[in-house]
N, C-alpha and C positions, 0 to 999 in steps of 0.2 A: 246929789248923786253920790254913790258909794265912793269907797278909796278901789284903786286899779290894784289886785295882789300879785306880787310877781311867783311866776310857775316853781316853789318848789326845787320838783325835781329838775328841773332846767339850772337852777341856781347852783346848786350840787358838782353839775358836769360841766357847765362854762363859765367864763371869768374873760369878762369886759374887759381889755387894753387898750392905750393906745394904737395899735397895729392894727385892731379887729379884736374879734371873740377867740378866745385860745380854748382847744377842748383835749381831752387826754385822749389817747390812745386805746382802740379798740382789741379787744382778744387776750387782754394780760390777766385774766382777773383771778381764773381757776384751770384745772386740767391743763397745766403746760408742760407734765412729763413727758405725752407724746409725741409732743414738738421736737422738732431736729435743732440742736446748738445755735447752728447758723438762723433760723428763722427766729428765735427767743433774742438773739442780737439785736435782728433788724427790730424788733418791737419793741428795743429797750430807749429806742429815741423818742423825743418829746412827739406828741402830736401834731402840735402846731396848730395855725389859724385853720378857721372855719373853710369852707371855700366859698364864695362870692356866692354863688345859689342858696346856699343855707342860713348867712346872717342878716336875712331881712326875719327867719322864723324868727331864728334863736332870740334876736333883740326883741321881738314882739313879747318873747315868755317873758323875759328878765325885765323886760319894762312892766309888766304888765294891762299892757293896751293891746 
């Protein structure tokens, strides 16, 4: 049997912790002038862990099984 390859682009956007999977934050990337002060604030915090529905995906890509 082949080797299992892990996903890439999954690898790129999450990072395996102890605590769970940590993913960044969504919406910072481009086009934030016409954002208001206060909403570019709130965006400036970490993303944090995954939520409990999504890290059976995410560990399936990064494992690659």
């Amino acid at each position: 049997m082949s080797k299992l390859k892990t996903h890439k682009g999954a690898a790129k956007r999450f990072k395996q912790t102890a605590g769970g999977i940590k993913a960044r934050r969504a919406n910072r990337s481009h086009i934030l002038t016409k954002r208001k002060t206060d909403a570019k604030r709130r965006l400036r915090t970490e993303g944090g862990l995954l939520a409990k529905s999504d890290v059976r995906a995410a560990t399936r890509l990064l494992r690659g099984s």
